[in-house]
C-alpha positions as CSV (number, residue, x, y, z in Angstrom):
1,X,6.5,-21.3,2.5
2,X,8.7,-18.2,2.7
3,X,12.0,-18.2,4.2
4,X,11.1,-15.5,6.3
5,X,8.3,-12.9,7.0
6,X,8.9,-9.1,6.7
7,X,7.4,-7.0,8.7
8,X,5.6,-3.7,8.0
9,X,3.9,-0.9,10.3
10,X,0.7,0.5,9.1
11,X,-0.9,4.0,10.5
12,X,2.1,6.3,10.1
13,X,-0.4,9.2,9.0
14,X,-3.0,8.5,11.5
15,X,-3.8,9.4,15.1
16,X,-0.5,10.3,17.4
17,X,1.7,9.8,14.2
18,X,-0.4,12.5,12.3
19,X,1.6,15.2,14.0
20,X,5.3,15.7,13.1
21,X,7.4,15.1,16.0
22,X,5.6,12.0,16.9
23,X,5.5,10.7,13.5
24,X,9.3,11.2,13.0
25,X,10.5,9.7,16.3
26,X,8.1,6.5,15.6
27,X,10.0,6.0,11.8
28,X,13.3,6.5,13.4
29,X,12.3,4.0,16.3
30,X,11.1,1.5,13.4
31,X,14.2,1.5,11.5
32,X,16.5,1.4,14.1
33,X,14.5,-1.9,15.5
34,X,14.5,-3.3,12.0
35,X,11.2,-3.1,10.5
36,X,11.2,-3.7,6.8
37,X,8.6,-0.9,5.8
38,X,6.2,1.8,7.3
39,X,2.7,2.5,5.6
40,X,-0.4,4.8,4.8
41,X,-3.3,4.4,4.0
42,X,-6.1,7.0,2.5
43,X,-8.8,8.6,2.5
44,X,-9.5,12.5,1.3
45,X,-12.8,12.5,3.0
46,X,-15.1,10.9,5.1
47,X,-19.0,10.4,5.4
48,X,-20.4,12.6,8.6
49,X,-22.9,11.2,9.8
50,X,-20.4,7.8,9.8
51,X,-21.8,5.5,7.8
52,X,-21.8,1.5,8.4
53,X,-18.6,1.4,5.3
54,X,-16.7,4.0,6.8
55,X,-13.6,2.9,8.7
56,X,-13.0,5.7,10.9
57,X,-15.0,8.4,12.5
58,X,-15.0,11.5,10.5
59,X,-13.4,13.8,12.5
60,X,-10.8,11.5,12.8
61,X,-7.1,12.5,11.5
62,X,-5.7,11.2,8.2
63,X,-2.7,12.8,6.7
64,X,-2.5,12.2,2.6
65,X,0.0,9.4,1.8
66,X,2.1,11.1,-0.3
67,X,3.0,14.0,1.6
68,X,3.7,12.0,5.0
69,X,6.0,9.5,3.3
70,X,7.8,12.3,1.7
71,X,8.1,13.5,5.4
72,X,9.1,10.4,6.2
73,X,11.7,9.9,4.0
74,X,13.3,12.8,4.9
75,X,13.5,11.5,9.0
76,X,14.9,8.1,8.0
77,X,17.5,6.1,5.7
78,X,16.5,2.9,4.7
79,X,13.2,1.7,5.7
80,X,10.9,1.2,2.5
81,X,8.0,3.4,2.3
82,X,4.3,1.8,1.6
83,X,1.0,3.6,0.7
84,X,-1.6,1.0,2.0
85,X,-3.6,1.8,0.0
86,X,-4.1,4.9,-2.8
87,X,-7.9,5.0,-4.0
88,X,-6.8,5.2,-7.7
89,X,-10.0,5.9,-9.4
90,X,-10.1,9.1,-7.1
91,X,-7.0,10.1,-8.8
92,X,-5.3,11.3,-11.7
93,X,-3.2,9.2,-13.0
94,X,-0.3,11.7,-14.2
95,X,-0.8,13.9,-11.8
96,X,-0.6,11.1,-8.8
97,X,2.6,9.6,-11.3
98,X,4.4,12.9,-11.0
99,X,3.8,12.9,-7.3
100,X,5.4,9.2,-6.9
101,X,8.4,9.4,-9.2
102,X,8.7,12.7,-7.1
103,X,8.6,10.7,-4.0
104,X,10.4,7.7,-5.3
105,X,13.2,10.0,-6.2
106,X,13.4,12.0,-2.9
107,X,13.3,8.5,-1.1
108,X,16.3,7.3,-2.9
109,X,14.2,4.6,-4.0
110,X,12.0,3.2,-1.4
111,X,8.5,3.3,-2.7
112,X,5.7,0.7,-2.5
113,X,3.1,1.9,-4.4
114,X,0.1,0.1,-3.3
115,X,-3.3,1.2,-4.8
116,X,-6.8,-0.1,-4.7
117,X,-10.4,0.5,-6.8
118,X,-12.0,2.1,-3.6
119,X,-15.7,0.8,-1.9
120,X,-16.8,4.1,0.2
121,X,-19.4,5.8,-1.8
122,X,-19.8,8.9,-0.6
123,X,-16.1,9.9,-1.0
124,X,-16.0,9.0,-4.8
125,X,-19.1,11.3,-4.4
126,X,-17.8,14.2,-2.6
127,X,-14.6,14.1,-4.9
128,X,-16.7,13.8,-7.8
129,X,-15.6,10.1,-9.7
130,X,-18.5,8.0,-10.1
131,X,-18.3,4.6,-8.1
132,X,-19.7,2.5,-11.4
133,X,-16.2,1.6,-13.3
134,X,-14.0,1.8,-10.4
135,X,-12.1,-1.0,-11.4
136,X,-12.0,-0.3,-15.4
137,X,-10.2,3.0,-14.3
138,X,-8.2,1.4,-11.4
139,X,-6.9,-0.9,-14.8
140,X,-6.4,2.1,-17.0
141,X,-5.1,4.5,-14.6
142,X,-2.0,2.1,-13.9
143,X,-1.3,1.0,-17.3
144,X,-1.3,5.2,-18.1
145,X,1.2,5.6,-15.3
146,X,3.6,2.8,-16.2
147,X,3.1,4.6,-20.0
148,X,4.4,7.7,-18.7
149,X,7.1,6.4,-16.5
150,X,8.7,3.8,-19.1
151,X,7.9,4.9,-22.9
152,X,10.2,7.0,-25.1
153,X,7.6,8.7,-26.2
154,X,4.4,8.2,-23.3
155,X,1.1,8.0,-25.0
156,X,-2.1,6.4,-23.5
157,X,-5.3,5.8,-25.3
158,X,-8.3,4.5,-23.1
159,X,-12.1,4.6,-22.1
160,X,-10.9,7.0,-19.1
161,X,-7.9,8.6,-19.9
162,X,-6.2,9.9,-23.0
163,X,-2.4,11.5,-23.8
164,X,0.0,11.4,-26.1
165,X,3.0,14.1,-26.7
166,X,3.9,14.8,-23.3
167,X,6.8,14.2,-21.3
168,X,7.4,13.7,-17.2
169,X,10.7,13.7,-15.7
170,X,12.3,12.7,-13.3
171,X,11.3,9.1,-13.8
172,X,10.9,7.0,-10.3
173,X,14.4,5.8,-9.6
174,X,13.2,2.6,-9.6
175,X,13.3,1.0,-12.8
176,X,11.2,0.8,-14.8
177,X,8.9,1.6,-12.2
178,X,8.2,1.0,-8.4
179,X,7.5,-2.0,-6.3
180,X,3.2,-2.0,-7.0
181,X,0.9,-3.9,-4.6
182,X,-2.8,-4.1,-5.1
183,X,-5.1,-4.2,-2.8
184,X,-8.8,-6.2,-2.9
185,X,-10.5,-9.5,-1.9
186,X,-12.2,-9.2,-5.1
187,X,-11.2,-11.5,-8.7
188,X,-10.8,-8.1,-10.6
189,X,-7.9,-7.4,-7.6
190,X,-6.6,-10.8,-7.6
191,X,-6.9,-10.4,-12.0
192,X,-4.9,-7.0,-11.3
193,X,-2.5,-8.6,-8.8
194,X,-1.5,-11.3,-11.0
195,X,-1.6,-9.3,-14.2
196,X,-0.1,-5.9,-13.2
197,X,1.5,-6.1,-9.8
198,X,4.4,-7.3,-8.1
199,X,2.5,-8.4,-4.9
200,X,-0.9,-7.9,-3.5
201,X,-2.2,-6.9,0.0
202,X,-5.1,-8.3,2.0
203,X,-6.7,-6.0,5.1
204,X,-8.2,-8.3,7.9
205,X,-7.2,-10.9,7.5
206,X,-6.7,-13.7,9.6
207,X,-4.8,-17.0,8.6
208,X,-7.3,-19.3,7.7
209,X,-8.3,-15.9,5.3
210,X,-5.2,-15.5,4.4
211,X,-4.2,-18.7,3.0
212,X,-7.8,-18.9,1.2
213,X,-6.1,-15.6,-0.5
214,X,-3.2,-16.9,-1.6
215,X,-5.1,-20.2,-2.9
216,X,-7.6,-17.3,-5.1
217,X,-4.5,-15.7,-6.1
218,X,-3.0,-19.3,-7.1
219,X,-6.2,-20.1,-9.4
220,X,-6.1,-16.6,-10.6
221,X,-2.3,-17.1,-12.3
222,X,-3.7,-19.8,-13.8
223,X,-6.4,-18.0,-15.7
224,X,-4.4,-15.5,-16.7
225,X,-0.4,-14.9,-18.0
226,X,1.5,-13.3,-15.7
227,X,4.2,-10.8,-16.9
228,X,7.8,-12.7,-16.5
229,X,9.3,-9.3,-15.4
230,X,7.1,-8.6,-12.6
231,X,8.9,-11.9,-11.0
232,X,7.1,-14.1,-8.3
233,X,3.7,-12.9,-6.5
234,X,4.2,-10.9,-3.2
235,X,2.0,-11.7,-0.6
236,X,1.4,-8.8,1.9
237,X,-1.3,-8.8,5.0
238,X,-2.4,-7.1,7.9
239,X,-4.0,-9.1,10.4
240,X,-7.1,-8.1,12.2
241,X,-5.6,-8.0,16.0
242,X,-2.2,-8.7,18.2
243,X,0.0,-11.1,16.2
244,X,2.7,-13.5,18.1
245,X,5.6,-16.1,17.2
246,X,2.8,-18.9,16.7
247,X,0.9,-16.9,14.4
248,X,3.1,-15.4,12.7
249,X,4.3,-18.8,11.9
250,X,0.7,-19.6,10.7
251,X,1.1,-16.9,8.4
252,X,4.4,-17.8,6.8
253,X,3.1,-21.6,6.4
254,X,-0.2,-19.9,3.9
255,X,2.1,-18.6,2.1
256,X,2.6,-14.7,3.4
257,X,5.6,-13.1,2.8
258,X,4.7,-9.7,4.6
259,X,2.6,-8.8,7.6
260,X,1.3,-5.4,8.1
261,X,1.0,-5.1,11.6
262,X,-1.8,-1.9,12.5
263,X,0.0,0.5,14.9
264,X,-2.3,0.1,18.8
265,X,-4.8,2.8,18.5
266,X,-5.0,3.4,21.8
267,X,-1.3,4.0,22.7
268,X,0.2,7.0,23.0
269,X,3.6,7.9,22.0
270,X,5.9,5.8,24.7
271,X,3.3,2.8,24.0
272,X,3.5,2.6,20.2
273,X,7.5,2.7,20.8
274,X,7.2,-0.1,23.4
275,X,5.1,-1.8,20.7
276,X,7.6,-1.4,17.9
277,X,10.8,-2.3,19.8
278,X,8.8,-5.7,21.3
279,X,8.0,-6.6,18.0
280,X,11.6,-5.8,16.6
281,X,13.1,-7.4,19.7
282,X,10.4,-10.9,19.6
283,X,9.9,-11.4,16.0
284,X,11.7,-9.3,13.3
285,X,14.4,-12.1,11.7
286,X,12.8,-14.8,13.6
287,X,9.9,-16.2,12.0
């Protein structure tokens, strides 16, 4: 069990905190009430007519990850940043590694870099990435970024991407390379988790879901070798509804190490505040 959970705030480039003054008051609230981490998630585009996969309506606002953490790390001082997650097939890997040693660097250092192999078919569509191979490219696409972020001389050679010759500086000022997560329910994310990743991250997920996770994620270090220097698995989730002490607790006991608690998405401004400091106030440092 961990000694204690951390807790993260997920939405941060969504509804009332897509705009900038709400956005930036909500960080500053966060940090100040000792949060551990604020998150984004993605999506470029979204299926109109909304389809049964789609999370959200598509009208519905979504800033890019990368831009509104670099915002947010410009309105606050120590809280780590988290993209929850980046679609990497949709991607290009050394153009998206630019963008996050970019980031990293303006952050002083606060990056979580959490990616996933996408589901949503019409946006790999629309963006023009086939949804075959999603995870062979989710694979490739971050062993080609840890190449360009870590080698003397970065060269990649694989089904999906190809380089050699090139250089890209600055490197992330973490070393050799950000905090990763990976996100997925599936064994190629657990594989990728165990394999490539300091931590992974569940969405949904109650408890009794949770600690099934971390019992797949156990069975998965067992098939394969986990790197030494990626240290101990990280276990982040966000649950599907309100969390309190007791099940917080429930969480810690499977094994969690993070929850990702959704921002209300009915609140306005004053409400998500009165959510954040309650939390901060009735949980933060206590479970």
């Amino acid at each position: 069990m961990p000694e204690h959970l951390s807790f993260g705030l997920f939405g941060l480039n969504t509804g009332p905190c897509s705009y900038p003054e709400a956005v930036a008051h909500i960080a500053r609230v966060a940090e100040e009430a000792g949060w551990e981490s604020l998150w984004v998630g993605e999506h470029v585009v979204l299926p109109e007519p909304r389809t049964r996969a789609a999370p959200m309506e598509p009208r519905d606002r979504i800033l890019d990850p990368i831009v509104a953490l670099t915002y947010l790390a410009a309105h606050t001082h120590r809280v780590k940043l988290g993209t929850g997650v980046i679609i990497l097939p949709q991607r290009n890997p050394l153009v998206l590694a630019k963008q996050l040693a970019s980031l990293d660097v303006l952050a002083g250092g606060r990056l979580i870099l959490g990616v996933g192999a996408g589901y949503l078919e019409p946006e790999f569509r629309a963006i023009g990435v086939p949804l075959e191979h999603r995870g062979t490219r989710t694979d490739e696409y971050l062993m080609a970024m840890k190449a360009l972020w870590t080698m003397e001389q970065p060269a990649y050679h694989g089904r999906f991407v190809e380089f050699g010759g090139v250089q890209a500086f600055p490197h992330p000022v973490q070393q050799p390379y950000p905090h990763i997560v990976v996100g997925g329910h599936s064994p190629g994310a657990y594989r990728r988790a165990v394999t490539m990743a300091h931590g992974w991250y569940g969405w949904g997920q109650d408890a009794t879901a949770a600690a099934q996770a971390v019992q797949d994620l156990k069975e998965a270090a067992e098939r394969y070798a986990r790197p030494a220097e990626l240290g101990p698995l990280e276990i982040s989730v966000t649950p599907p509804g309100p969390v309190d002490h007791d099940l917080a607790s429930r969480y810690a006991v499977a094994g969690v190490h993070r929850l990702i608690l959704r921002l209300p998405s009915d609140a306005d401004t004053p409400g998500l505040e009165q959510f954040i400091v309650g939390i901060g106030e009735t949980m933060i440092g206590q479970v």
